[in-house]
ROGU-223689 format. One record per residue (C-alpha): residue in three letters; x, y, z. Coordinates in steps of 0.5 Angstrom, whole numbers, plus 500, padded with zeros to 3 digits. Layout:
! residues N
ALAXYZ/...
! end
This chain:
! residues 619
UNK854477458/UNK851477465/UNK858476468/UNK862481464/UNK857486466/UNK858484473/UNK866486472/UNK865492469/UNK861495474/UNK866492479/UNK871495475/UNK868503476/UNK866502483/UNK873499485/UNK876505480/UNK873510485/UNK874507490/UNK882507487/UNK882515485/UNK878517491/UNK883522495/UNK885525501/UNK883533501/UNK889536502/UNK886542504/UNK884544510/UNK886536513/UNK881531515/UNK880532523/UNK884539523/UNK882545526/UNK884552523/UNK882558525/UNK878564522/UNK881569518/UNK880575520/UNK881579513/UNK879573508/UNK872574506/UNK872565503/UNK875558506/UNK877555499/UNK876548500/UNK881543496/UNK883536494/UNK887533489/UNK885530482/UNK882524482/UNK882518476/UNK880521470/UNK875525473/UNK873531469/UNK867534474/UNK865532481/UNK860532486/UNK861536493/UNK857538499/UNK858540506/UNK855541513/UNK856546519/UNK855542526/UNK850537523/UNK846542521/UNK843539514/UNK848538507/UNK848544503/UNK845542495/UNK849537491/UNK854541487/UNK857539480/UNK864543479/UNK870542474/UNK875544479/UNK878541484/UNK876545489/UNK869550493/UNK868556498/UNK865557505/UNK863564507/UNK868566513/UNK861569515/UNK857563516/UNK863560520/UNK865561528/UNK869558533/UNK868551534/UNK863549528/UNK865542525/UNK865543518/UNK864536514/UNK864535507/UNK865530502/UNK867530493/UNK866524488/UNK867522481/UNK861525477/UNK864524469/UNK864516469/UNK855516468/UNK856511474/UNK857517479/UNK863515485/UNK862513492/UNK863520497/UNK867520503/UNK867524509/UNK871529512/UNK872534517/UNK875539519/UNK873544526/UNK873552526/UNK879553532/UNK879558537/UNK885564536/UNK892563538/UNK892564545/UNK897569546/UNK902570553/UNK901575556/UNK894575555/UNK891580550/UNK890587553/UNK893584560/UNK896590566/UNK901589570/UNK906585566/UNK912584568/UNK917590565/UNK922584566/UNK918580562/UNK923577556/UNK918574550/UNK911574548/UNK908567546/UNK903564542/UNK899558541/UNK901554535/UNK895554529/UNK893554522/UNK889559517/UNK886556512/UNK888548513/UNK896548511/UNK898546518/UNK901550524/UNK906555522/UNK911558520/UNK910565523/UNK911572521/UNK910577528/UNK911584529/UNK912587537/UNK912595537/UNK910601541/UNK905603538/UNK898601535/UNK899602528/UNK906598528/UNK910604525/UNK915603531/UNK917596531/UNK923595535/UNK923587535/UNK920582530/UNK921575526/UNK919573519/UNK917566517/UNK920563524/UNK917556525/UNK917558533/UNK912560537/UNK915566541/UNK918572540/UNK924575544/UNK923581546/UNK928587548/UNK928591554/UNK921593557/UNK919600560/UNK915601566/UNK908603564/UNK908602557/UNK903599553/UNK906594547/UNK903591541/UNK904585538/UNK902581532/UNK902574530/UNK899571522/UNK900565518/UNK905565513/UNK901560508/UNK895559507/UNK894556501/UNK901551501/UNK903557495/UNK906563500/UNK899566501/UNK900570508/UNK894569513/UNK891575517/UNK895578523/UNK892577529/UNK894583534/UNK895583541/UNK897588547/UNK899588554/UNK902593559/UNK907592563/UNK907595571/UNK909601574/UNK916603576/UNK916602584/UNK915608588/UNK921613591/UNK920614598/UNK920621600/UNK919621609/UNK920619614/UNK927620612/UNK931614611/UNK935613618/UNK931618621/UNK932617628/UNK926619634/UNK921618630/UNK914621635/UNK910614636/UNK905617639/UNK902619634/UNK900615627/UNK906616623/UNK905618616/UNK910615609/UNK910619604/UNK913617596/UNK914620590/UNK907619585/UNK908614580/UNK906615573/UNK901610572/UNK899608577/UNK892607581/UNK895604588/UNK900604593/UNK902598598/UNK905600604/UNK909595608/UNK912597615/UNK916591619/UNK921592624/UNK924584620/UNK928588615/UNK926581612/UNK919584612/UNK916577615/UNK910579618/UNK909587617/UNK906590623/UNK903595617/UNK900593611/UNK895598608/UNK894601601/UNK893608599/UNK890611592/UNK894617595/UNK902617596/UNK901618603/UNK898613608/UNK899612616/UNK901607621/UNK895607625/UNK898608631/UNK900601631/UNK908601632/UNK912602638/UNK916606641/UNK924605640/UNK923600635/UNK929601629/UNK922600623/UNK923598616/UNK919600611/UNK918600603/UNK912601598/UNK910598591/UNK905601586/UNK900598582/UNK896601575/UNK891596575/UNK887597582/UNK892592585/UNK891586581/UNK899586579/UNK904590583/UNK911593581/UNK917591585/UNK918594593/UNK921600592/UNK928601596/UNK928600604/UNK928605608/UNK928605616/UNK927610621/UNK927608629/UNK921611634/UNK923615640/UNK923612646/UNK926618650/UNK921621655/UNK924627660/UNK926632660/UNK921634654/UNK925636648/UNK925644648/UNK925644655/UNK927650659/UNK929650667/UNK931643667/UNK935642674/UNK943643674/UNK942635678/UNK936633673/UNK933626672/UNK932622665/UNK927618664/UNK926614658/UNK922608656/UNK923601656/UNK927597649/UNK924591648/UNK931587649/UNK935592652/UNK940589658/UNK943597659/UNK944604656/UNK948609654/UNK946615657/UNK950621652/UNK949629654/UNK953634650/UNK953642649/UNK952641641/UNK946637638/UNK953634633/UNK955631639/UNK962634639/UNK963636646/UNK959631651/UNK959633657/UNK957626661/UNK957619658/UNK953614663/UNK952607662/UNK945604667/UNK942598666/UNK936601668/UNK931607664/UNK932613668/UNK938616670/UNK939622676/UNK945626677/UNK949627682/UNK952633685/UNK959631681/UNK956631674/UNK952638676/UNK950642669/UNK952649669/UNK946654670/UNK943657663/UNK947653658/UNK943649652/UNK944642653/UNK943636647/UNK942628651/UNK940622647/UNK940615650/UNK942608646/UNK940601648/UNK945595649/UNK942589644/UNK944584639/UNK942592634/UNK943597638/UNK937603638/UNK939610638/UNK933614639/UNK934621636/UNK937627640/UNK933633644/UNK935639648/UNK934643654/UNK936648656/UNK938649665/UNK934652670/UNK937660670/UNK934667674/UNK927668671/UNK929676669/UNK926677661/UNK932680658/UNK929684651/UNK933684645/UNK928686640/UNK926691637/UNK931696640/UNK929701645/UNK927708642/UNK927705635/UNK923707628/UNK920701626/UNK919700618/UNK914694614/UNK907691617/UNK910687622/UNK913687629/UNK918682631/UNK919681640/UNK924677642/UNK927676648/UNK931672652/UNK931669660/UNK937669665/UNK936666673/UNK930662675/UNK926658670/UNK920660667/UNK916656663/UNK911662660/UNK911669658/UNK907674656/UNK908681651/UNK905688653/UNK904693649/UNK901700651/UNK902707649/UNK903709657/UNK909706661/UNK904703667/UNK900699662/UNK894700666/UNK890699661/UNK895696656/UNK893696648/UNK895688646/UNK897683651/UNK899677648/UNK898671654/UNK901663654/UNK907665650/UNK912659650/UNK918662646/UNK922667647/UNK920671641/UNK913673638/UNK912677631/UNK906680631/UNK903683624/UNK900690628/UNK893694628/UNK891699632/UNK898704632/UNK898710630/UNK904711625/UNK909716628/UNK907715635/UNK912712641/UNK909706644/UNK912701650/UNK913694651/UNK915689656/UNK915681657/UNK912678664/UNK915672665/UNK911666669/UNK911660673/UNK908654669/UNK902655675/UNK901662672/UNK905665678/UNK909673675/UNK916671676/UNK919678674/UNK918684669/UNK923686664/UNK925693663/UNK920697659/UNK922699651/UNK919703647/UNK919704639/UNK916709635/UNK910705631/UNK912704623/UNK909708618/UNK906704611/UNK913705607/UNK913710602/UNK914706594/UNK918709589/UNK916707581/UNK923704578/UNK920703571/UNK918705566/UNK918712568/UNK920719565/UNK915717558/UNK920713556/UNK917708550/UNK916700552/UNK915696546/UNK909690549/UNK902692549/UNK903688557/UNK908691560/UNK911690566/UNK911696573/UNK917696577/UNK917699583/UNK922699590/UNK921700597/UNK927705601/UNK926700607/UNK925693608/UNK918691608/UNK913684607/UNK907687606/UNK903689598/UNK902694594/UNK897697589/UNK899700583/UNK894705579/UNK894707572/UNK889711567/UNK891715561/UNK891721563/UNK895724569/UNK890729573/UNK889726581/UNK885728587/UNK887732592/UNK891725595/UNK895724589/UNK891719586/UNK890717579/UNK883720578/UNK881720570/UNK875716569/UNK880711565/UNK883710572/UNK883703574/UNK887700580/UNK890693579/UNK890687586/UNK894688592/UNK901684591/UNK906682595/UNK911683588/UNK916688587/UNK913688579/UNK905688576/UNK904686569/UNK898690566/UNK893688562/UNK893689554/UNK895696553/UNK894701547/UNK899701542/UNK902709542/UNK898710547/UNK901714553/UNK899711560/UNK899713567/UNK902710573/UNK903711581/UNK904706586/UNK903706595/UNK904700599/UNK898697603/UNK897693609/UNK890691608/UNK888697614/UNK893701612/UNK897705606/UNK902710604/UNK901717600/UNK901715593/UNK908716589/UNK909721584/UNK905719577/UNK910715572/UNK908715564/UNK909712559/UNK908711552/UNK907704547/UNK909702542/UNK905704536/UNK910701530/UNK916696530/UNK923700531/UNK926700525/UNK932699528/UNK934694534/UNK932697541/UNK937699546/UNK935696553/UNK937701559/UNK938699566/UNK934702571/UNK934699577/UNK938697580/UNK943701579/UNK949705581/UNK950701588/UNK943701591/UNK941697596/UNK935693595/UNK930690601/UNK927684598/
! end
C-alpha cells in the first residue's frame, strides 16, 4: 500500500510538472511598453493538464505577491495604473483541480520605455532634407515587436496624412519632400496586442524642421569701393521662423577663417570695423528657429571689395589739371592700373597708367582739361586682381558762381525754393547763399553759410507773398577767404497756391456715407491742404465755413481727404486752401454735396470729373 501511495503522488507531481506551461503572453523576460489608451495588461498562459481552475499571483518590483487567486480561465488583469516604466512584473499559475494543487513557476516580464523616436519627439532644427523618421522597435501587450502601423501628417489631428504605412515589419518610415519651418507630426502603434489583430495605442511625435537660409539684400553682391573706415552693415531678407542669424564674413571664398562671425536677433549686423581696405570679402548668412541650437543651410555667396582709393576724395572739386593720386597699399600687389575716364561707365578713358607704386602724378603731357568732371579708379596686379570702386572729381576752374535757379525776376509757386548754381574758374571748396529784400544785403534776411554743393532748397519762412526779394552766392576757399560774388537775382516770393474743389461739386449725389474729396492745385506745389466741411453753407467774412457744424479735417499732403461717416440724405458743405503750416491761402468757393438716402433704383452712371478735357495736373 505504502508503495502504491508513493507512486501516486509522484505520478500527480510529475503530472504538473509535464503540463506546467510557458505563458504565452507577455513572454517570460520580455519587456512591453504601456498602453496608452487600454485601461488592463491581460496576462495569459496556455492550458494545461487536465487542469479546469488555477491558482495565480503576481508582484510589481518585488514589492509583496498580490492574494492567491483561484480562476477558471487561462488568464488574469493588472491595471496600466499601478504600472510604470521599468517595473519588473513577476507572476506565477498552478494546477488547482487535482486536490493536490500544482508546483508554481516564476515569470517576469518588464514594463519598457516607449519607442524612442528619430528625431527626438518635438526636436527643432531638423534637417528639411531629413529623408525618414525611425523608431525603436517594441512590443504592447506582450506579442513581441512589430508589425506597425505609422502615420506622418502636417497637421496634429492627422487629417492631412501625406506619407504612412500599414502592418510594416519595418521600423522606419520614408518620407516625401520636407518644407522650411514646418512642424510635422507622426505617429506609431502595435499592430497586435493580443496575438488575434488587436491594434496597440498610437504613440505621437513631432518635429520641426530649420528655417529656409536667408536672402542677402546689401552690401550688393560684386559691390565695389566698399567704406571701410567705418563698421560696415549686412542686410538680409527676414526668414519666417526664425529667432537668429549668423553672419560670416571671410575674404577665403572657402570661409576657412571668417574675419567675422557674429549673430544677430535682427537682419542686420556689422563688421565692427575689423575688415581692411581694398580686400575682395566674401560674406554669407544662416538663420536658426531655435536660438542657434540648429542652423538652416549658408545662404548664397555674395562678395563685395573695400576701397582702397584715398585722393583726390570722391566728389572733389578744383582738383589740378596735373593732380597726384594716391591710394593705398593692397596686400599682395606687384603694381597698379591707374584708369581716369570722362564717364563714370568707363567708355571714354582719357589716361590708362600702369605704376608699381600707390600713387601716381601727372605730367604736363597728361594735363586734364579745366572744368571737366572726371571718373578714376585703380586696380591691382595679383594672382585676383582688386578693382576698387570708381570716384569722381571735377578740375580746378575760375571760382565765379554762375546762378542757374530760379530764373532772374521770376514768380515763385509751392512752400519750397530751390537754389542752385554752377562755378567756372579757380576752385572753390564752399559757398554761401544770400537772400535780402534789398540788393546790397547789408543786413540780408537769410544766410545760409558752409555750403558744399552747388545748390540748396530752402522750405522758406519770413517772405512776404507777392514781394521781390534778391539773392546771390559768394564762393570761398577752403580757409574761409570770398573768392568772387555772383550776380544778383531776384524772384517774387511765392504765394500759398490757391486750391480748387474737383469732386463732389455742384450738389451732385454721392452714394457712400464716407465719401471721398478731390481737389487740384493750378500750379505745382508739395505743400498740405486743409479741408473743411459743415451742413450748412454760411461763411465768415474770410470764406470759411463757420455753421456750428463746421469741423476741419488734419493737414495732408494728398490731393483727396476721405471724410468720416456722413448722414445718408444729407447735404454737406465743403471747401478746400492750402497750408504750410505758417501760411494759407484764401479758402476756395464752398462745394456741396448730397448722401445718398436709399438705393438707386436703377444702376448709377459714374461722371468723370477730373482730370478731364486735356488739363494739366502738377502732382
Amino acid at each position: 500500500m505504502r508503495n502504491r501511495y508513493t507512486l501516486s503522488v509522484l505520478f500527480l507531481f510529475f503530472t504538473s510538472l509535464l503540463f506546467a506551461q510557458t505563458p504565452i503572453h507577455p513572454g517570460n523576460g520580455s519587456s512591453i511598453v504601456k498602453s496608452t489608451s487600454a485601461t488592463n495588461l491581460t496576462v495569459s498562459w496556455t492550458a494545461f493538464g487536465s487542469a479546469t481552475t488555477y491558482d495565480y499571483e503576481f508582484q510589481i518590483d518585488s514589492t509583496g505577491w498580490s492574494a492567491l487567486t483561484n480562476t477558471a480561465t487561462t488568464s488574469f488583469t493588472i491595471p496600466y495604473a499601478s504600472l510604470a516604466i521599468g517595473n519588473v512584473v513577476t507572476w506565477r499559475v498552478r494546477d488547482n483541480n487535482t486536490g493536490v494543487p500544482g508546483l508554481f513557476t516564476n515569470y517576469s516580464f518588464t514594463i519598457g520605455p516607449n519607442p524612442t523616436p528619430t528625431p527626438l519627439d518635438a526636436a527643432t532644427g531638423v534637417v528639411q532634407a531629413t529623408a525618414s523618421v525611425s523608431w525603436t522597435a517594441f512590443d504592447e501587450g506582450g506579442w513581441g515587436n512589430g508589425n506597425y502601423d505609422v502615420d506622418f501628417a502636417t497637421d496634429a489631428g492627422f487629417t492631412s496624412i501625406v506619407a504612412s504605412a500599414v502592418n510594416t515589419a519595418s521600423t522606419s518610415l520614408a518620407l516625401p519632400a520636407l518644407a522650411f519651418n514646418t512642424t510635422y507630426y507622426w505617429r506609431v502603434r502595435d499592430t497586435d496586442t493580443d496575438g488575434a489583430g488587436t491594434d496597440g495605442s498610437w504613440f505621437t511625435f513631432s518635429f520641426t524642421t530649420i528655417s529656409a537660409p536667408p536672402i542677402l539684400s546689401s552690401p550688393a553682391n560684386g559691390l565695389l569701393g566698399v567704406d571701410a573706415s567705418v563698421n560696415i552693415t549686412f542686410n538680409w531678407n527676414s526668414v519666417t521662423g526664425a529667432n537668429l542669424y549668423q553672419l560670416q564674413v571671410d575674404n577665403d571664398p572657402a570661409f576657412g577663417s571668417p574675419e567675422v562671425l557674429t549673430t544677430s536677433a535682427t537682419t542686420s549686423a556689422n563688421d565692427g570695423g575689423v575688415l581692411l581696405p581694398g580686400v575682395v570679402y566674401y560674406w554669407r548668412v544662416r538663420s536658426s528657429n531655435n536660438g542657434g541650437t540648429s542652423w538652416s543651410n549658408w545662404s548664397s555667396s555674395w562678395n563685395f571689395t573695400t576701397e582702397f582709393l584715398a585722393s583726390p576724395i570722391n566728389l572733389s572739386v578744383g582738383v589740378s589739371i596735373v593732380q597726384t593720386f594716391d591710394w593705398l597699399d593692397v596686400t599682395g600687389a606687384t603694381g597698379y592700373t591707374l584708369e581716369i575716364a570722362s564717364d563714370n561707365a568707363f567708355t571714354n578713358i582719357v589716361l590708362t597708367q600702369a605704376t608699381v607704386s600707390s600713387n601716381y602724378t601727372l605730367t604736363a603731357a597728361q594735363a586734364l582739361v579745366n572744368g571737366v568732371t572726371y571718373y578714376w579708379r585703380v586696380t591691382s596686379n595679383n594672382a585676383v586682381p582688386v578693382v576698387s570702386g570708381t570716384w569722381t572729381f571735377m578740375v580746378v576752374q575760375p571760382a565765379v558762381p554762375y546762378l542757374t535757379n530760379p530764373a532772374n525776376a521770376s514768380t515763385l509757386y509751392g512752400n519750397t525754393i530751390y537754389f542752385s548754381w554752377y562755378v567756372t574758374g579757380l576752385s572753390a571748396s564752399n559757398f554761401v547763399l544770400e537772400i535780402d529784400d534789398a540788393t546790397d544785403f547789408t543786413t540780408p534776411i537769410q544766410t545760409f553759410t558752409g555750403l558744399t554743393s552747388s545748390y540748396y532748397s530752402w522750405i522758406y519762412s519770413g517772405l512776404t507773398p507777392g514781394s521781390t526779394y534778391y539773392w546771390r552766392v559768394t564762393s570761398k576757399t577752403s580757409g574761409g577767404v570770398i573768392v568772387n560774388y555772383s550776380s544778383t537775382w531776384s524772384f517774387v516770393a511765392p504765394g500759398m497756391p490757391i486750391v480748387y474743389p474737383s469732386y463732389p461739386i455742384g450738389g451732385v449725389t454721392v452714394y457712400t456715407t464716407t465719401p471721398s474729396l478731390y481737389y487740384y492745385t493750378g500750379t505745382y506745389y508739395n505743400g498740405q491742404f486743409e479741408v473743411r466741411y459743415a451742413t450748412n453753407s454760411s461763411v465768415d467774412g474770410n470764406g470759411m465755413l463757420n455753421n456750428i457744424s463746421a469741423a476741419s479735417l488734419p493737414l495732408t499732403s494728398n490731393l483727396y481727404v476721405t471724410l468720416p461717416a456722413l448722414t445718408a440724405g444729407s447735404t454737406y458743405y465743403w471747401q478746400v486752401r492750402s497750408s504750410n503750416g505758417v501760411n494759407t491761402s484764401a479758402w476756395s468757393s464752398v462745394q456741396s454735396f448730397v448722401v445718398y438716402s436709399s438705393t438707386p433704383a436703377t444702376p448709377v452712371v459714374p461722371y468723370l470729373s477730373w482730370p478731364i478735357g486735356g488739363a494739366t495736373v502738377y502732382a
